[in-house]
C-alpha positions as semicolon CSV with decimal commas, in nm:
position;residue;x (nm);y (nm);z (nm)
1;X;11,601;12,590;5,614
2;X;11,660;12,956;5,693
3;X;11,336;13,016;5,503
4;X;11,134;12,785;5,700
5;X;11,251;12,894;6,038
6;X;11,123;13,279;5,956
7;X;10,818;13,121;5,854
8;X;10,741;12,851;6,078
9;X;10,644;13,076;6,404
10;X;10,350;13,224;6,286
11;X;10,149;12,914;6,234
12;X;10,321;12,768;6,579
13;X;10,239;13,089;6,808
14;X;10,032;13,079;7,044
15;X;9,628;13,215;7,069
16;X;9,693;13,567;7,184
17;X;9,466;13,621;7,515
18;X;9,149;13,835;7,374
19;X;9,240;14,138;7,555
20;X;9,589;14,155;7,361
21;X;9,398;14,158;7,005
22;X;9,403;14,507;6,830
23;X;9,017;14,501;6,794
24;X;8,940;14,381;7,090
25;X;9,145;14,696;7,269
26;X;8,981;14,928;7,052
27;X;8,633;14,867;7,061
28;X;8,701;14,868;7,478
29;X;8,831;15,213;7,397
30;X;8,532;15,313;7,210
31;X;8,323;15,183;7,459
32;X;8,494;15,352;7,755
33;X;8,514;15,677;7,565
34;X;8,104;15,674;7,499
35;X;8,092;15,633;7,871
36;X;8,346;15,916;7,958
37;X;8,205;16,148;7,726
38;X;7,848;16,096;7,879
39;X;7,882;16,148;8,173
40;X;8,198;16,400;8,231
41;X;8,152;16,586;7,944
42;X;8,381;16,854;8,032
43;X;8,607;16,605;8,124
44;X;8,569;16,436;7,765
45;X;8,572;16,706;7,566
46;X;8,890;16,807;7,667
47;X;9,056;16,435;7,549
48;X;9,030;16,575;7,209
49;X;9,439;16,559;7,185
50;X;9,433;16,196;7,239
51;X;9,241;16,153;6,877
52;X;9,397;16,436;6,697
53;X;9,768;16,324;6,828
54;X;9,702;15,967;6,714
55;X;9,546;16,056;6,388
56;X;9,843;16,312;6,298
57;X;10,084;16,031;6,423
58;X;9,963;15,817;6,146
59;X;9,908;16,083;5,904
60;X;10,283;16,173;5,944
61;X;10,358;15,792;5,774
62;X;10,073;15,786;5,506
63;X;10,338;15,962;5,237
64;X;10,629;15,761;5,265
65;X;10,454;15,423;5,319
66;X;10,192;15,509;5,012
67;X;10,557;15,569;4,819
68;X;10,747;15,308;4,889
69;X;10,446;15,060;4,879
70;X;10,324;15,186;4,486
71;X;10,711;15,228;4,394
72;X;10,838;14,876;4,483
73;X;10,496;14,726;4,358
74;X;10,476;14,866;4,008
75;X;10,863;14,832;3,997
76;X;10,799;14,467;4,013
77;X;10,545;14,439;3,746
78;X;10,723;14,366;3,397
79;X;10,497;14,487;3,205
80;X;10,462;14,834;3,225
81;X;10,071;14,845;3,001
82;X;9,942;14,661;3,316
83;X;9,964;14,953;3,532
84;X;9,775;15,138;3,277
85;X;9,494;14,895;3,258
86;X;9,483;14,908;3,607
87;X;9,423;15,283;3,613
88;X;9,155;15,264;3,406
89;X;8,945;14,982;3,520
90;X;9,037;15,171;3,890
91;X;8,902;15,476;3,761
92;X;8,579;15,349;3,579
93;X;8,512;15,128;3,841
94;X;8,535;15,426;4,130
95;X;8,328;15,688;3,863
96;X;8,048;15,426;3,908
97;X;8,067;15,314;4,258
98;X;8,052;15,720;4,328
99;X;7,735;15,771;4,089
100;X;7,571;15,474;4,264
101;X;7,635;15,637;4,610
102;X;7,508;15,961;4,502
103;X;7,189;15,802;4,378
104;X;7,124;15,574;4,722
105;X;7,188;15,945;4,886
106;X;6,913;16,072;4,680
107;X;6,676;15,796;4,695
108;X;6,727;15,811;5,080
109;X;6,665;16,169;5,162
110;X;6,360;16,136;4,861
111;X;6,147;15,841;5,011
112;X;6,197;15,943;5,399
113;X;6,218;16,299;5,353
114;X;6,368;16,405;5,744
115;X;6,407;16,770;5,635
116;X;5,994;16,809;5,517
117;X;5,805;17,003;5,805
118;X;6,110;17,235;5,901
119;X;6,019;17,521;5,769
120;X;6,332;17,703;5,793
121;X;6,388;18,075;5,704
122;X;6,731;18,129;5,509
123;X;6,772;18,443;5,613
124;X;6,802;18,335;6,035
125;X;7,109;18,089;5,896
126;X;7,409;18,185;6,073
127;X;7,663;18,284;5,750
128;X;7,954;18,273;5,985
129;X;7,929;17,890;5,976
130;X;8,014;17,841;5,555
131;X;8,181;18,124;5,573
132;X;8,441;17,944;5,802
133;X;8,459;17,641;5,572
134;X;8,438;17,827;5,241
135;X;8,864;17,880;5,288
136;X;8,916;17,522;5,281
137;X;8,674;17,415;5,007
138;X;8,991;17,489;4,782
139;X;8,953;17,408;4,400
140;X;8,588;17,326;4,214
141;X;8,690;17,329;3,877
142;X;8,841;17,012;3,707
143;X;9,145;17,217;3,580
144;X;9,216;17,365;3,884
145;X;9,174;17,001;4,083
146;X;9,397;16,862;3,808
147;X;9,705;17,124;3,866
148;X;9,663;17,047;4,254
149;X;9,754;16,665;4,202
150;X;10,095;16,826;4,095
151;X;10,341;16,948;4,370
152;X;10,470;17,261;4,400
153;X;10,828;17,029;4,413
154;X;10,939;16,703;4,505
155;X;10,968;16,677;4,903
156;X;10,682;16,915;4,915
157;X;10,422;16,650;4,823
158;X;10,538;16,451;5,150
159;X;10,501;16,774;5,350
160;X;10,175;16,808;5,279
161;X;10,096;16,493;5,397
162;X;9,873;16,451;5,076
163;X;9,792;16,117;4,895
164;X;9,737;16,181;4,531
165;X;10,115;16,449;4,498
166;X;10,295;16,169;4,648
167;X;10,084;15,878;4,419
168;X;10,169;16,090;4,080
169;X;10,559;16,093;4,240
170;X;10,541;15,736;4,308
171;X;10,430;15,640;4,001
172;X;10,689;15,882;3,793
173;X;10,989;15,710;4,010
174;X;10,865;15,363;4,002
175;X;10,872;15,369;3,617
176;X;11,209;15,570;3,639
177;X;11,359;15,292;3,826
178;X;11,232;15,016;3,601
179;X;11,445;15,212;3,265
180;X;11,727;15,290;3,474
181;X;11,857;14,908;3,469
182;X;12,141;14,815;3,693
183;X;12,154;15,187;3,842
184;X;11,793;15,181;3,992
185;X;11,873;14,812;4,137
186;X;12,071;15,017;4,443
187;X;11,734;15,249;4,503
188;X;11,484;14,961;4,485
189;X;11,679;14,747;4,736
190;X;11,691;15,089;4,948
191;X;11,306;15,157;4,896
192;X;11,245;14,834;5,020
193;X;11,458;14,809;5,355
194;X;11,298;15,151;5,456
195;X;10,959;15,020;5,375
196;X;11,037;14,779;5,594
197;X;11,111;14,965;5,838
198;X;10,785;15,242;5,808
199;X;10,624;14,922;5,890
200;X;10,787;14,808;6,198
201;X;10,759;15,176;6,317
202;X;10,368;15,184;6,223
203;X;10,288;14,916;6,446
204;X;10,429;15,031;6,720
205;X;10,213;15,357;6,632
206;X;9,911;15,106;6,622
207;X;9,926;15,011;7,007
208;X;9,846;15,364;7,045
209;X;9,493;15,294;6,842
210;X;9,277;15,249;7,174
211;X;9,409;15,538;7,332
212;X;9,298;15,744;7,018
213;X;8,972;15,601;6,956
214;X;8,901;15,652;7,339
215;X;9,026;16,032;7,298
216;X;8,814;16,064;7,020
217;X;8,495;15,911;7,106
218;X;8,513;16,063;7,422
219;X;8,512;16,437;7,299
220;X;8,261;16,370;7,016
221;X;7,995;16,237;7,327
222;X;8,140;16,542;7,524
223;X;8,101;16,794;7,305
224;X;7,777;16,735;7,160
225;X;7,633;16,534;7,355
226;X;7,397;16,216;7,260
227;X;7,135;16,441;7,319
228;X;7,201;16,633;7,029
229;X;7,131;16,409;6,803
230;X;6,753;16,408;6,919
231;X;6,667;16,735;6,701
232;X;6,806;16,601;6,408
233;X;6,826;16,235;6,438
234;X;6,578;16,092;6,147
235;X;6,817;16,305;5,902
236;X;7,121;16,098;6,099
237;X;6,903;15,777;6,074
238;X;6,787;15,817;5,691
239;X;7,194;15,893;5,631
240;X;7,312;15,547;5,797
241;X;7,034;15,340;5,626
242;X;7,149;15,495;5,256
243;X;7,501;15,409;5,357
244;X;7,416;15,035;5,491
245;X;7,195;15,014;5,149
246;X;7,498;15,085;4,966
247;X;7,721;14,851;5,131
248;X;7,479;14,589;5,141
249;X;7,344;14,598;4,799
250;X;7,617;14,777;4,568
251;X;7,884;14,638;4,719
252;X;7,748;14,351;4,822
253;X;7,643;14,254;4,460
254;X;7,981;14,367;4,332
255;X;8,118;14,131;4,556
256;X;7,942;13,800;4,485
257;X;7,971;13,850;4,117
258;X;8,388;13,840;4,208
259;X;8,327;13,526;4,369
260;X;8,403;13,663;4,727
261;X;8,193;13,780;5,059
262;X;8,126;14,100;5,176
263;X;8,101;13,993;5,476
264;X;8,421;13,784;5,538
265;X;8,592;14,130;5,380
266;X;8,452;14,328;5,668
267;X;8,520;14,051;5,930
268;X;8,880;14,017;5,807
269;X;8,925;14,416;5,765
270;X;8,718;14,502;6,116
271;X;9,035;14,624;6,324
272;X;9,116;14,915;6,076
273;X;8,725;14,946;6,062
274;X;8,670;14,998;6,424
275;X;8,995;15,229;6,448
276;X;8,831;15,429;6,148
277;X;8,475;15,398;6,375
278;X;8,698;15,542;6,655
279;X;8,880;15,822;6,470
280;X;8,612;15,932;6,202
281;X;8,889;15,883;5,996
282;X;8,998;15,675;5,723
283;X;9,379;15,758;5,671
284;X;9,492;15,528;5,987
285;X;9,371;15,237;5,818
286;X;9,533;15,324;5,493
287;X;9,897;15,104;5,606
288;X;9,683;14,824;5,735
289;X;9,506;14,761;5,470
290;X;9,757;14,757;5,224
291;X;9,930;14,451;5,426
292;X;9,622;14,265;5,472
293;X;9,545;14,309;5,075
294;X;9,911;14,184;5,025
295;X;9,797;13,881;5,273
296;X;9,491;13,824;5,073
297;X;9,664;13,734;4,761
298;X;9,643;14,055;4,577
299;X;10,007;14,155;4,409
300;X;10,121;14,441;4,596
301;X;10,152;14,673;4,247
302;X;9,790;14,658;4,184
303;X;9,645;14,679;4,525
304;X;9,893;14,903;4,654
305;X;9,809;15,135;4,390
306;X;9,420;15,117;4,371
307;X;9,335;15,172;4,706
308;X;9,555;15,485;4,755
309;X;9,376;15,579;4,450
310;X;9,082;15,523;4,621
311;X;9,117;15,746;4,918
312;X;9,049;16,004;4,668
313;X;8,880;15,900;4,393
314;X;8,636;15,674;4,578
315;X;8,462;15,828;4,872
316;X;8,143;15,659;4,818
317;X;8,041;15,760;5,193
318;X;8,140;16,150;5,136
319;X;7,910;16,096;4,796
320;X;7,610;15,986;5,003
321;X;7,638;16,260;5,264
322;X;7,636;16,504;4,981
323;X;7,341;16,408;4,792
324;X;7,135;16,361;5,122
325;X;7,264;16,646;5,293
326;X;7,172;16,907;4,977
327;X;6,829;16,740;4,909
328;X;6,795;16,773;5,325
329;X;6,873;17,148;5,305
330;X;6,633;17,201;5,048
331;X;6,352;17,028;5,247
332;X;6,434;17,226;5,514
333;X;6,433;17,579;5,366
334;X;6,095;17,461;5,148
335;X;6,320;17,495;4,772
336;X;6,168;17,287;4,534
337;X;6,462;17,171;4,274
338;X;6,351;17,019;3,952
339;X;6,472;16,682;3,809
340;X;6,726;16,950;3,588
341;X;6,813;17,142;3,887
342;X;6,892;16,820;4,099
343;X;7,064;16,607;3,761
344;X;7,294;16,925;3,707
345;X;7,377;16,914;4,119
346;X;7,464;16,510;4,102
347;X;7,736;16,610;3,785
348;X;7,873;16,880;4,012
349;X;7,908;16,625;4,312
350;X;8,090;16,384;4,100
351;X;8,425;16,668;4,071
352;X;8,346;16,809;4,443
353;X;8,340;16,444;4,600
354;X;8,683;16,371;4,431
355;X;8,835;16,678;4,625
356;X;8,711;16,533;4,995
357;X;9,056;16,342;5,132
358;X;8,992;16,088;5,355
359;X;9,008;16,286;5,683
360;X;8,787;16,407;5,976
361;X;8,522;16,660;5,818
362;X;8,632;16,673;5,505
363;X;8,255;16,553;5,396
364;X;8,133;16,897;5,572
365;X;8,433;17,065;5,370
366;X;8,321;16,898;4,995
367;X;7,911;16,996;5,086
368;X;8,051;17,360;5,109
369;X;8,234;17,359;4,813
370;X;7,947;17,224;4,598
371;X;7,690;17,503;4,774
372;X;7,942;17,751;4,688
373;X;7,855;17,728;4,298
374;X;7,540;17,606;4,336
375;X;7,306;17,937;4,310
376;X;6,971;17,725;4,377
377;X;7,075;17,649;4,725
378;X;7,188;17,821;4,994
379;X;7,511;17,764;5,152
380;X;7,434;17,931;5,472
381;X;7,209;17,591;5,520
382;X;7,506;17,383;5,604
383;X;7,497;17,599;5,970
384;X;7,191;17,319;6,016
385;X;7,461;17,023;5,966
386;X;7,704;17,156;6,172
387;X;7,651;16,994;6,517
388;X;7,561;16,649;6,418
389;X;7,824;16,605;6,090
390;X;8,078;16,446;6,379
391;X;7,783;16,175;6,432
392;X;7,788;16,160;6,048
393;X;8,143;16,153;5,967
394;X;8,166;15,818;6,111
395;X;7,952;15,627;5,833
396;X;8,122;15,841;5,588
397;X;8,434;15,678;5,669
398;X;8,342;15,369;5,730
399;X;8,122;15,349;5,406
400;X;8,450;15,516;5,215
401;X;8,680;15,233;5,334
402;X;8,460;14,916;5,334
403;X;8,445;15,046;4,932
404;X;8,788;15,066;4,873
405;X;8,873;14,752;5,005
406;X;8,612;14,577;4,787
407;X;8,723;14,804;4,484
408;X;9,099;14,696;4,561
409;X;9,031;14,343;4,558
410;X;8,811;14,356;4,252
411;X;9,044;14,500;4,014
412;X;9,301;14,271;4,148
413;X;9,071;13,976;4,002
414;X;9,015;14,168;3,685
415;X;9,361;14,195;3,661
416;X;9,452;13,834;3,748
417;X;9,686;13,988;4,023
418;X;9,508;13,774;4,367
419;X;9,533;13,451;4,414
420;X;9,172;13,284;4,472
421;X;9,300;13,027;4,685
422;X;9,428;13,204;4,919
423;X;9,170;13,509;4,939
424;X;8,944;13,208;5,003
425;X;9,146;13,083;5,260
426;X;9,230;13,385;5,441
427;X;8,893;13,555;5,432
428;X;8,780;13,215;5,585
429;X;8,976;13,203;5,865
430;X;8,887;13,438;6,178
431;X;9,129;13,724;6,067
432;X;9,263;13,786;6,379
433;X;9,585;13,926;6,206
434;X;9,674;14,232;6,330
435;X;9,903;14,509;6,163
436;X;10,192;14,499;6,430
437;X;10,580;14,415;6,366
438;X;10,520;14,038;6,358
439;X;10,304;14,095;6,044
440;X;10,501;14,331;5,860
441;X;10,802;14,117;5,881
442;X;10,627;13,806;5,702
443;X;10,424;14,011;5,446
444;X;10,829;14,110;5,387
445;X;10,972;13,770;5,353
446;X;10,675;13,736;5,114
447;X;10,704;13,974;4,860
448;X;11,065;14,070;4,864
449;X;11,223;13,667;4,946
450;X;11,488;13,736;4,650
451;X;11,655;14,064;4,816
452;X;11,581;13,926;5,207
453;X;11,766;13,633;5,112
454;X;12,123;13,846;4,960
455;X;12,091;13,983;5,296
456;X;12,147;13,686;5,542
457;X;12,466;13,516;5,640
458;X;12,545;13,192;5,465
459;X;12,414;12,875;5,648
């Protein structure tokens, strides 16, 4: 009976009024921060805090949520092979989802060509502009990415705020815990309650969500203007159609031949798509999603450890922007690359995308990195990028995350870890669900029933 009576209010609550629902709030903020940003620039430039504040606010829970959610999830697989498979159907199925973007980049920028006519001398490129990006590129080669997965120790991999440290922890302590017998039971019962309550805390971080996509919107309109995309904006144009091709067609088809919509996915996943359209981010989504996979069906150990996977493994929308923005570069500065030139830049791409994380500019950070060892282009050409990438981030994003949501919930099938029925269900209803408190609490009495029922008094 106890059961029933956590349960029962959420089909029995009331329609929220429309200007209550996450979404709803955020695209207002969006909306409101175009207008601010147009016409009191000054004014909207200077919101900037709003979107960086709520962005490192969420930032500051990706670690511990990404740990506890992979720890208790692989903890409660049996069999410890499946996580294994799941790796490497994860990892095959991100290698070609990446190769596909890079070729819809390249077909793009090929067929429409928005960098042909420019004419551009390399030698009136401002250097200062790579050379202030060149710090942060960080590591190229695939050794030196490898070592950089591994912390420099334990808590450092949460203070650094960075998602594949904490997944290789995560994964090392999950699989500690399921040998250590009755002495892990006391941890797992512990990682639970305090994933618990990263949740409760996150949504009240989430009401913040309009405030930052209003901050953020506003100082990207602010600072460089809408007019600014006018010089540039058939290279902005050719990049969104690439990245709607690949939705629409890669991951579209990938979709259907799973036996669910692309569509309904977006629809259901559209408030952590319009905060990531708000933020140019896709880290505050990251907690989100990983509820509203759990509410799709998916078992929490394979979802909640492909899609942090994902957020560095799979940035199909970072992949795009490199392939289009090289090609673009080499229009402009009149550099013919042959079909060797250009196959040897797409293998390079497929290391240098993997190092982008899923935060603002990290796109613009990756094109760097692969210019940096690439001796038939110039690197000084990403100073003709440099105003417009915040216009281009955006799709990056949004590309990246629409992907590893349909990645997530495709291995899940493979792996016979989401229940059909209810991912048909729940991506046919109007997915309304939002990732508050209310939420949190009944994807909790879901997955963990066994240890929420030790915990209550007797009836």
């Amino acid at each position: 009976m106890h059961k029933q009576a956590l349960a029962g209010p959420e089909n029995s609550e009331p329609r929220k009024p429309f200007y209550r629902i996450l979404y709803v709030q955020v695209l207002i903020g969006l909306m409101l921060g175009v207008l601010t940003g147009h016409f009191w620039p000054e004014f909207g430039a200077a919101l900037k805090p709003f979107g960086d504040g709520f962005v490192k606010l969420v930032k500051m829970m990706i670690a511990p949520i990404v740990f506890c959610t992979i720890v208790s999830g692989i903890n409660s697989i049996s069999d410890s092979r499946e996580v294994g498979r799941t790796l490497v159907k994860s990892m095959a199925l991100f290698y070609l989802l990446t190769v596909l973007a890079l070729m819809a980049g390249l077909i793009a920028v090929s067929l429409i060509q928005p960098g042909a006519g420019m004419h551009v001398s390399v030698s009136t490129l401002d250097p200062s502009v790579a050379a202030k990006f060149t710090k942060q590129a960080g590591a190229t080669g695939f050794a030196d990415f490898m070592l950089h997965i591994i912390p420099h120790s334990f808590f450092g991999a949460f203070a650094d705020g960075e998602v594949l440290p904490v997944l290789l922890i995560s994964i090392l302590i999950a699989f500690g815990l399921s040998r250590a017998g009755d002495g892990g039971v006391v941890v797992t019962k512990a990682v639970a309650s305090f994933s618990h309550v990263l949740f409760v805390s996150f949504g009240f971080i989430m009401k913040l969500a309009p405030l930052g996509a209003f901050g953020a919107m506003a100082f990207t309109v602010g600072r460089y203007g809408i007019r600014s995309i006018g010089s540039l904006g058939l290279l902005i144009l050719t990049f969104y159609i690439a990245c709607s091709v690949f939705v629409v067609v890669v991951l579209g088809t990938l979709a259907r031949l799973n036996g669910f919509s692309l569509w309904k996915t977006i629809r259901y996943f559209r408030e952590e798509l319009l905060i990531v359209l708000g933020t140019s981010s896709s880290e505050p989504a990251l907690p989100g999603a990983l509820r509203k996979l759990e509410q799709l069906g998916c078992r929490k150990g394979v979802s909640g450890l492909v899609l942090p996977m994902g957020y560095s493994f799979n940035l199909d929308g970072s992949a795009i922007y490199l392939t289009l923005a090289s090609i673009f570069i080499a229009q402009a500065c009149d550099i013919h690359l042959s079909w060797g030139q250009i196959a040897a830049m797409l293998g390079l791409m497929l290391l240098t995308s993997k190092g982008a994380a899923g935060v603002t500019g990290s796109g613009f950070v990756a094109l760097v990195a692969t210019l940096s060892v690439m001796p038939d282009l110039p690197v000084t050409g990403v100073a003709l990028l440099v105003g417009i990438d915040r216009f281009m981030s955006e799709a990056r994003a949004l590309t990246s995350m629409i992907s590893n949501c349909v990645a997530s919930i495709t291995v899940s099938l493979w792996e016979d870890a989401c229940d059909r029925e209810v991912l048909a269900r729940e991506l046919g209803q109007s997915g309304t669900v939002t990732a508050g408190t209310k939420i949190a609490e009944a994807a909790l009495v879901r997955e963990d029933k066994s240890w929420i029922s030790t915990t209550q008094p007797a009836a």
